[in-house]
C-alpha positions as CSV (number, residue, x, y, z in Angstrom):
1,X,8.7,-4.3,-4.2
2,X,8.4,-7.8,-4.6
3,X,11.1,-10.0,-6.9
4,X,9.6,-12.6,-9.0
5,X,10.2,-15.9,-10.4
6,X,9.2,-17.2,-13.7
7,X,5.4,-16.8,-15.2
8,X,3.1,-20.0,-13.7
9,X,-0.3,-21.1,-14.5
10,X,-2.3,-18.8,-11.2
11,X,-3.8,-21.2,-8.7
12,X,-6.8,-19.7,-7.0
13,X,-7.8,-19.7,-3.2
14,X,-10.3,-22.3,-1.8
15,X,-13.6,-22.1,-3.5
16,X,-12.5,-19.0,-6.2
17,X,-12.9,-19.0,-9.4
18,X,-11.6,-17.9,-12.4
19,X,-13.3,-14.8,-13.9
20,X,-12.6,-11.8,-16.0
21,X,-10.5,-8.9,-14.8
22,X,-13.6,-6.8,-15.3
23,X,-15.1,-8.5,-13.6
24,X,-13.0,-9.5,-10.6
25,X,-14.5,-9.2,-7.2
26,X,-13.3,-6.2,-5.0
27,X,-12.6,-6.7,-1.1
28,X,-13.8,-3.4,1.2
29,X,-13.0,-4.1,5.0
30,X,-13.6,-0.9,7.2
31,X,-11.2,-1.0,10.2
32,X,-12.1,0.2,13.7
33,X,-11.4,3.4,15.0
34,X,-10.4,2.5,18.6
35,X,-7.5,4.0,20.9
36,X,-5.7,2.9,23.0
37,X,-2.4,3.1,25.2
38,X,0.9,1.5,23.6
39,X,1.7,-1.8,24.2
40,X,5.2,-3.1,23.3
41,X,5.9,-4.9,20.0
42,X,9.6,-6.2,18.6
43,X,10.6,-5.8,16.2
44,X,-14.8,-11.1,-9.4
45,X,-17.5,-8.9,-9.2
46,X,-19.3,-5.5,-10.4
47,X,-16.8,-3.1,-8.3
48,X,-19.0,-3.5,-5.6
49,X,-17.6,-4.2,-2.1
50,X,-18.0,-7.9,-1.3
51,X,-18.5,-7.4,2.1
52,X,-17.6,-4.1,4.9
53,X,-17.7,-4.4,8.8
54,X,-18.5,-0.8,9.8
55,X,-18.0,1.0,13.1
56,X,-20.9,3.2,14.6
57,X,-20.2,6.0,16.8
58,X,-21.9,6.4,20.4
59,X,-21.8,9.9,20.0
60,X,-19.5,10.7,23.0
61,X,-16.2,10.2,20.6
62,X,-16.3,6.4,21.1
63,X,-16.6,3.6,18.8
64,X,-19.1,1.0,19.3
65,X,-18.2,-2.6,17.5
66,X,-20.9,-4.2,15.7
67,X,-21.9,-7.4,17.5
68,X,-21.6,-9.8,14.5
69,X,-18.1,-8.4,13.8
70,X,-17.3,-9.4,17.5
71,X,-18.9,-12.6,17.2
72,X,-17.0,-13.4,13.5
73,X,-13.3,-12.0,15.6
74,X,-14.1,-14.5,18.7
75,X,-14.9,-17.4,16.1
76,X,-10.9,-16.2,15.3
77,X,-9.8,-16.5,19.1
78,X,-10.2,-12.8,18.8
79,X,-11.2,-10.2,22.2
80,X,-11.5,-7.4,20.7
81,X,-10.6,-5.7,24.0
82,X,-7.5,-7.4,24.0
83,X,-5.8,-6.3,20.4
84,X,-5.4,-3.3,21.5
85,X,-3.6,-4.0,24.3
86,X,-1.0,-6.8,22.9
87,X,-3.1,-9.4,21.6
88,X,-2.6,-8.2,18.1
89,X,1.0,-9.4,18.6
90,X,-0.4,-12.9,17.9
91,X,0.4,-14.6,14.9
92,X,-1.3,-18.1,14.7
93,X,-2.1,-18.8,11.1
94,X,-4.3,-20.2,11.7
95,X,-6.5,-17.2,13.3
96,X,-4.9,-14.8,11.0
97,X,-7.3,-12.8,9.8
98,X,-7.5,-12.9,6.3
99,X,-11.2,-12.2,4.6
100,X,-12.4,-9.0,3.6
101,X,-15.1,-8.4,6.7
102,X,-12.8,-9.7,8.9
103,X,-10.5,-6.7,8.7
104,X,-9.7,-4.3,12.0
105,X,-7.0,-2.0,12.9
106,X,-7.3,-0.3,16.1
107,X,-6.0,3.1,17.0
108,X,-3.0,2.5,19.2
109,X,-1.5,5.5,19.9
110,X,2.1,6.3,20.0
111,X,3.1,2.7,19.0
112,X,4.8,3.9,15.5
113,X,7.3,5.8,17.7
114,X,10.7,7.5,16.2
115,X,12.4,4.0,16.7
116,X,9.9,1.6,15.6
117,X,9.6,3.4,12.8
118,X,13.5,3.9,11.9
119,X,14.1,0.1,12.3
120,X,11.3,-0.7,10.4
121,X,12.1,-3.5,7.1
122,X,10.8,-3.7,3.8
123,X,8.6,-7.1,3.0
124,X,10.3,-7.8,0.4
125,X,12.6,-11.5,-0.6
126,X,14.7,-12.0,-3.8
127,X,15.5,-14.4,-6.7
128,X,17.5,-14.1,-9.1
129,X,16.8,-11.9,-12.3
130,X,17.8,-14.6,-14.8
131,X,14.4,-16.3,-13.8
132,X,12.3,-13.9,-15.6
133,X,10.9,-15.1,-19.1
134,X,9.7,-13.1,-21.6
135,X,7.7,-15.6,-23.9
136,X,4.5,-15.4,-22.9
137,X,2.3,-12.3,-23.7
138,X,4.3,-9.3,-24.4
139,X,7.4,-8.2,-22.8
140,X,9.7,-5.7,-24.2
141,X,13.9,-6.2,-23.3
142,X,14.7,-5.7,-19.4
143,X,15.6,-1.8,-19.6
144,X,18.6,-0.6,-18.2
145,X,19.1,0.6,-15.1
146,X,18.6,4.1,-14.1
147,X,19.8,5.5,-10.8
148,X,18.0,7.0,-8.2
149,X,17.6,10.0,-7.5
150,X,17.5,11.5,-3.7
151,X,14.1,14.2,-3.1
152,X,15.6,17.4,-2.1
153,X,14.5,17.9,1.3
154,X,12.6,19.8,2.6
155,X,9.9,16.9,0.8
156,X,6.9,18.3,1.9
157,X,8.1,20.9,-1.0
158,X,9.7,18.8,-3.0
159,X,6.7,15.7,-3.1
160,X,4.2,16.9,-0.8
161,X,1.8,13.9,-1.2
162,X,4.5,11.5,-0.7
163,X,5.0,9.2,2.2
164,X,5.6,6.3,3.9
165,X,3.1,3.3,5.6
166,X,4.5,1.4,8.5
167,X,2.5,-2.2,9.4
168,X,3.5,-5.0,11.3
169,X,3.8,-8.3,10.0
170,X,4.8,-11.9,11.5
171,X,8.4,-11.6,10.5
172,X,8.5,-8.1,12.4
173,X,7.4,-4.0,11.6
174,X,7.4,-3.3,7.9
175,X,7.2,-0.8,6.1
176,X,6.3,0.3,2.2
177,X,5.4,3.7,0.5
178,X,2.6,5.4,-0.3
179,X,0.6,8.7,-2.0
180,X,-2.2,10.6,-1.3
181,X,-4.8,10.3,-3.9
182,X,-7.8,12.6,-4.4
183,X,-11.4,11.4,-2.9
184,X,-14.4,12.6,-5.3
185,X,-16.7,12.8,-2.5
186,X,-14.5,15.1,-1.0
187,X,-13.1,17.4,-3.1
188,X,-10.1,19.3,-1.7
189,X,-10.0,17.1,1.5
190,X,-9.6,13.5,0.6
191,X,-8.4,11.3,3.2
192,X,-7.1,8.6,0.6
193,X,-3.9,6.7,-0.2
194,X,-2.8,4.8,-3.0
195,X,0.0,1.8,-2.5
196,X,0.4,-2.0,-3.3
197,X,-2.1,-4.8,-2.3
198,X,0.9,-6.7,-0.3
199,X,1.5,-3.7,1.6
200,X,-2.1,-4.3,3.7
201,X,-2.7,-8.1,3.0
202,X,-0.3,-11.0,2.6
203,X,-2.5,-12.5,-0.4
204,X,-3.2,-16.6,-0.7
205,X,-1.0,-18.1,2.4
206,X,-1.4,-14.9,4.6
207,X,-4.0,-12.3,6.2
208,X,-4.3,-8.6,6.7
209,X,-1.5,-7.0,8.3
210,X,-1.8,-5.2,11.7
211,X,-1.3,-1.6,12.4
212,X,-1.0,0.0,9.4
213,X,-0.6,3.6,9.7
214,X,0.5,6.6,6.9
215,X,3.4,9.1,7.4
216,X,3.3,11.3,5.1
217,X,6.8,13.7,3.8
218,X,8.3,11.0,6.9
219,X,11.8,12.8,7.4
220,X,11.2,15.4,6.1
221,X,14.3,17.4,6.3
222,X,16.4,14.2,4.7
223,X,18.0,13.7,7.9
224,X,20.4,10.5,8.0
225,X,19.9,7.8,9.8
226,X,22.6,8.5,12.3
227,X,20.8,12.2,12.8
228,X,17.7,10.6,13.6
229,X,19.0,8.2,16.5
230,X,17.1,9.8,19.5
231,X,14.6,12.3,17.8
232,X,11.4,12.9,18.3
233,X,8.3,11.8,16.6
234,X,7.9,15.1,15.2
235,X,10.8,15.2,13.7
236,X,9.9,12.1,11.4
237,X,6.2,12.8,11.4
238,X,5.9,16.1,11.4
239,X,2.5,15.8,9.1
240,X,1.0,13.1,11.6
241,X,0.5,9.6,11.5
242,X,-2.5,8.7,9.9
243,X,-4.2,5.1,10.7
244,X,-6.1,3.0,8.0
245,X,-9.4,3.4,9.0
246,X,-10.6,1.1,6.1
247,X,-8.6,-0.7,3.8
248,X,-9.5,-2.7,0.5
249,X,-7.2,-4.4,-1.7
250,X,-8.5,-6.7,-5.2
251,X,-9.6,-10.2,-5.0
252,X,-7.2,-11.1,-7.2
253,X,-4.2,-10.3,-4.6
254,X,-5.9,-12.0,-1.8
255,X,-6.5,-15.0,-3.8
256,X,-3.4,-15.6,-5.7
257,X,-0.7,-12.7,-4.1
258,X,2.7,-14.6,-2.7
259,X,5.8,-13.4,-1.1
260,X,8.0,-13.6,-4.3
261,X,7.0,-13.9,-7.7
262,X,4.3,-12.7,-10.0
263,X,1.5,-14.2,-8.2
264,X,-1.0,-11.4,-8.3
265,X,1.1,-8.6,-9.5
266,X,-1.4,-7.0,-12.2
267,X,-3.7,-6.8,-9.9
268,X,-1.0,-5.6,-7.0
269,X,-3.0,-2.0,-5.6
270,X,-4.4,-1.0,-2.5
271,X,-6.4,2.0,-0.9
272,X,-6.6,3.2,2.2
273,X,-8.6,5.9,4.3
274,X,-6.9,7.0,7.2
275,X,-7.6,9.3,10.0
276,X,-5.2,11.2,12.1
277,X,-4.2,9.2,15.4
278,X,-4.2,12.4,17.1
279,X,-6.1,16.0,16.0
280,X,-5.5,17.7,13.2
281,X,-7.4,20.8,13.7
282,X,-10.4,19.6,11.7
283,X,-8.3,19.4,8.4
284,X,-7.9,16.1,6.0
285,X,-4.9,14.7,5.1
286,X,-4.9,16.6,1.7
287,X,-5.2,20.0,3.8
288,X,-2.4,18.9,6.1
289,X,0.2,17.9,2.9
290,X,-1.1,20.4,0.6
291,X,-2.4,18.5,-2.2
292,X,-3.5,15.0,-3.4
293,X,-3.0,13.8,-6.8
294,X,-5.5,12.2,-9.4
295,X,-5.6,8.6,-10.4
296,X,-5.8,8.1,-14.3
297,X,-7.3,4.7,-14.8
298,X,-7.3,5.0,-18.8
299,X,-3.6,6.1,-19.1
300,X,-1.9,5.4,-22.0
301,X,-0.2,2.1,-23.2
302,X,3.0,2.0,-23.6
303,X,4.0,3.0,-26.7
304,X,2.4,6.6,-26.3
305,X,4.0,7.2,-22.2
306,X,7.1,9.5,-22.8
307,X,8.2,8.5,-19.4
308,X,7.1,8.1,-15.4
309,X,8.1,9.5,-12.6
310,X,8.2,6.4,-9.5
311,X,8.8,8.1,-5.7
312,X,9.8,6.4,-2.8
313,X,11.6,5.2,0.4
314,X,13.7,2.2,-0.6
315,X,14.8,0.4,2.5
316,X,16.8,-2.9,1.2
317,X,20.8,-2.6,0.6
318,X,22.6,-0.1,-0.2
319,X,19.3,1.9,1.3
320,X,18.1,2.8,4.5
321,X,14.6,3.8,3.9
322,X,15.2,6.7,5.6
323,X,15.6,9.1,2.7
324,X,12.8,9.7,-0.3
325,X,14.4,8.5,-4.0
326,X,12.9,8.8,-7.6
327,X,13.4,7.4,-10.9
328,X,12.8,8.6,-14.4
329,X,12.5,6.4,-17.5
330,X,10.0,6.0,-20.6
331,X,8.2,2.4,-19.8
332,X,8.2,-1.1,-21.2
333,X,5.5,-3.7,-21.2
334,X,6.5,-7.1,-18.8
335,X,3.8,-9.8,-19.1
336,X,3.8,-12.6,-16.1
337,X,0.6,-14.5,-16.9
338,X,-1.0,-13.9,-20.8
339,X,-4.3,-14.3,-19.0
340,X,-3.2,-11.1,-16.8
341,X,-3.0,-7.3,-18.0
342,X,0.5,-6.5,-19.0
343,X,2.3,-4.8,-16.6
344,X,4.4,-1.4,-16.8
345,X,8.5,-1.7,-16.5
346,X,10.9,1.2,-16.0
347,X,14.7,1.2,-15.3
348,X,15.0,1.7,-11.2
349,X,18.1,1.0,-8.7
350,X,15.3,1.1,-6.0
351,X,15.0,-1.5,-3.7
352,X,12.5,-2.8,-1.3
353,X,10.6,-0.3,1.2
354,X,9.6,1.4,-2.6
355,X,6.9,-0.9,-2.7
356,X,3.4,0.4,-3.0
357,X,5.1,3.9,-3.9
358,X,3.1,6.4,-6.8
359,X,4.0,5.9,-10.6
360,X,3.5,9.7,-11.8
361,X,2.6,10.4,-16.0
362,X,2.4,14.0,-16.8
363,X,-0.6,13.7,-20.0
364,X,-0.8,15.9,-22.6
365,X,-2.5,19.0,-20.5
366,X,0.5,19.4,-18.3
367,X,-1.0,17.9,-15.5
368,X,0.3,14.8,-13.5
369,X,-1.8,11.6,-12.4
370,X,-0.7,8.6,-10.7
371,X,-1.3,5.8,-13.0
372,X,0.8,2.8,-11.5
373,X,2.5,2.0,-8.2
374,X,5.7,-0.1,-7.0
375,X,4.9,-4.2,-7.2
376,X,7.7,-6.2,-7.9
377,X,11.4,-6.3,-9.4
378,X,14.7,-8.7,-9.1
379,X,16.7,-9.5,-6.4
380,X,19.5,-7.9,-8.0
381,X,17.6,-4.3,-8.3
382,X,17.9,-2.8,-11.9
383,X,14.4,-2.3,-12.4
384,X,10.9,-2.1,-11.2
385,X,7.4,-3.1,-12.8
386,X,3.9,-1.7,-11.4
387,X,0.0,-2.9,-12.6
388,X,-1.7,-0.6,-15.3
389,X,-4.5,0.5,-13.7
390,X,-8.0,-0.5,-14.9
391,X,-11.5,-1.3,-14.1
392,X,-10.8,-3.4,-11.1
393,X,-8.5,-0.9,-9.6
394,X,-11.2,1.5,-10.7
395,X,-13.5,-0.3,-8.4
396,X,-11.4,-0.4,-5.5
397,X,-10.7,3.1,-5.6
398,X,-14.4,4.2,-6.1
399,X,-15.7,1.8,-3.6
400,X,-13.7,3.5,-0.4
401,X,-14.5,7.0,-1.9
402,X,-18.2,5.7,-1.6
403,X,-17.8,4.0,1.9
404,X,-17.0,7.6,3.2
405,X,-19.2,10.0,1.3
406,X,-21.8,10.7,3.6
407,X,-19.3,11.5,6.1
């Protein structure tokens, strides 16, 4: 969750333009399926992808990097042979990684260990909630807040296709939330999650993050923090950890996303395929958890949504983003930029580490659908607002279903 300052005329990355949401252009990047041993670390177009860097297999298990993605990483400073043993760790801005084919994320296993994860921090920075202002386009009266909830453990039971994604940024390991999604070219075995776009990419002063791995039902027996000091990884994992094998966020975030503020926040979504760092007997991640949940990209506006469920692992004061929270509230409409869709708002004492977390509507046949997720709120906490999800998101959805299809 990101807190925002008041609405601003969008200012659009070097050599952008400005187009119809519709329209907007859609970034795939396919990250690279590598492994490797652990290396210490402190803490707008037609839908279509605009550009992928794909992997090929040698056929003995192995992945083989395409030459022109090597060449484009060492035009960077980039040895490929040397992220995955520390040279990731490097955070010159001005090799920072930050177009769509210039994506990668290497396999390094057992780097999100019990600790790393446990001390990991939420992205998030504050301003105060008086900023916000509510003349332009529509936006209804901030709502009051409602309190979260804790998941009763075990939340494998409780929110199966709930979870969290750990990634390491400049300022340190991060961590947001996440949920599995189902995959229409695999039916029943989707390896997809939904969460926000600055959970994988920093947007218009910033890169792709590094690292970025999925836990789903993390903690699963709501342990405290104290009762996980010393545990192991199964204990906090015991689903797996799951690393982004491709990763594609809208143009719109890359182009206008910020730290704090609005910048970018309608257009604030990202999915992810992930792969499991180690075996998982053959099964996907929505065999492993149990069930995946579908995306409605024509849910209702807000005047007809009786109310949404949002899930997720807070991690700013007085949280510890240890424990799985909800919040229940019929939705308002907030509105940063008139030339933006206008967002959803619900009542929410969450803080950040929720970012990026599923917005659940049950429709009218019973059956629940994701239809937002976590983007921004105030400093102060109170409430939380999350993109209605349309054609663009549509795109970036169906575009990494594609990617994987024949596979």
């Amino acid at each position: 969750m990101r807190s925002i300052r008041p609405p601003f005329t969008a200012r659009r990355g070097r050599g952008s333009r400005r187009t119809s949401p519709a329209l907007a252009a859609v970034a795939l990047v396919s990250a690279l399926a590598l492994t490797a041993t652990a290396c210490n670390g402190d803490d707008k177009a037609d839908g279509k992808p605009t550009a992928s860097a794909t992997a090929a297999s040698t056929g003995d298990g192995k992945i083989k990097i395409p030459d022109d993605l090597k060449e484009r990483l060492k035009e960077h400073g980039i040895d490929v042979d040397k992220w995955k043993n520390g040279a990731w760790q490097n955070w010159n801005r001005e090799d920072w990684l930050r177009e769509a084919n210039d994506f990668i994320n290497p396999i390094i296993k057992g780097l999100w260990d019990p600790d790393r994860m446990r001390d990991a921090d939420d992205p998030d920075k504050g301003v105060d909630d008086n900023d916000i202002s509510g003349d332009q386009g529509v936006t209804d009266p901030t709502p009051q807040p409602v309190k979260a909830q804790a998941v009763a453990p075990p939340y494998h039971t409780s929110a199966a296709t709930s979870g969290k994604v750990f990634f390491d940024a400049p300022e340190g390991t991060m961590v947001c939330s996440a949920t599995v999604v189902k995959d229409p070219a695999h039916p029943g075995k989707s390896n997809m999650i939904w969460t926000a776009g600055h959970c994988v990419h920093a947007g218009k002063k910033g890169g792709w993050y590094r690292n970025i791995a999925f836990v789903p039902s993390y903690n699963n027996a709501g342990k405290s923090a104290a009762q996980l000091e010393g545990v192991g990884r199964a204990e906090v994992a015991p689903y797996g950890v799951w690393w982004a094998d491709a990763a594609q966020t809208s143009q719109q975030w890359i182009d206008e996303g910020g730290e704090t503020g609005g910048n970018g926040a309608s257009y604030d979504f990202s999915v992810i395929h992930v792969t499991p760092e180690q075996g998982s007997d053959g099964k996907s991640l929505e065999e492993t958890v149990g069930g995946a949940l579908p995306v409605n990209f024509d849910a209702p506006a807000v005047p007809k949504v009786q109310g949404i469920t949002a899930t997720g692992y807070p991690a700013a004061a007085p949280f510890d983003g240890q424990l799985m929270y909800q919040c229940q509230d019929k939705p308002g409409r907030l509105s940063i930029d008139t030339a933006d869709p206008t967002m959803y708002r619900i009542g929410c004492t969450m803080t950040g580490g929720s970012s990026g977390g599923g917005w659940v509507e049950t429709g009218a046949d019973g059956k629940p659908a994701l239809v937002s997720n976590t983007s921004i709120g105030p400093v102060s906490s109170g409430w939380l607002a999350g993109p209605r999800l349309g054609d663009v998101a549509k795109g970036v959805y169906d575009s990494v279903s594609k990617k994987f299809a024949g596979r």
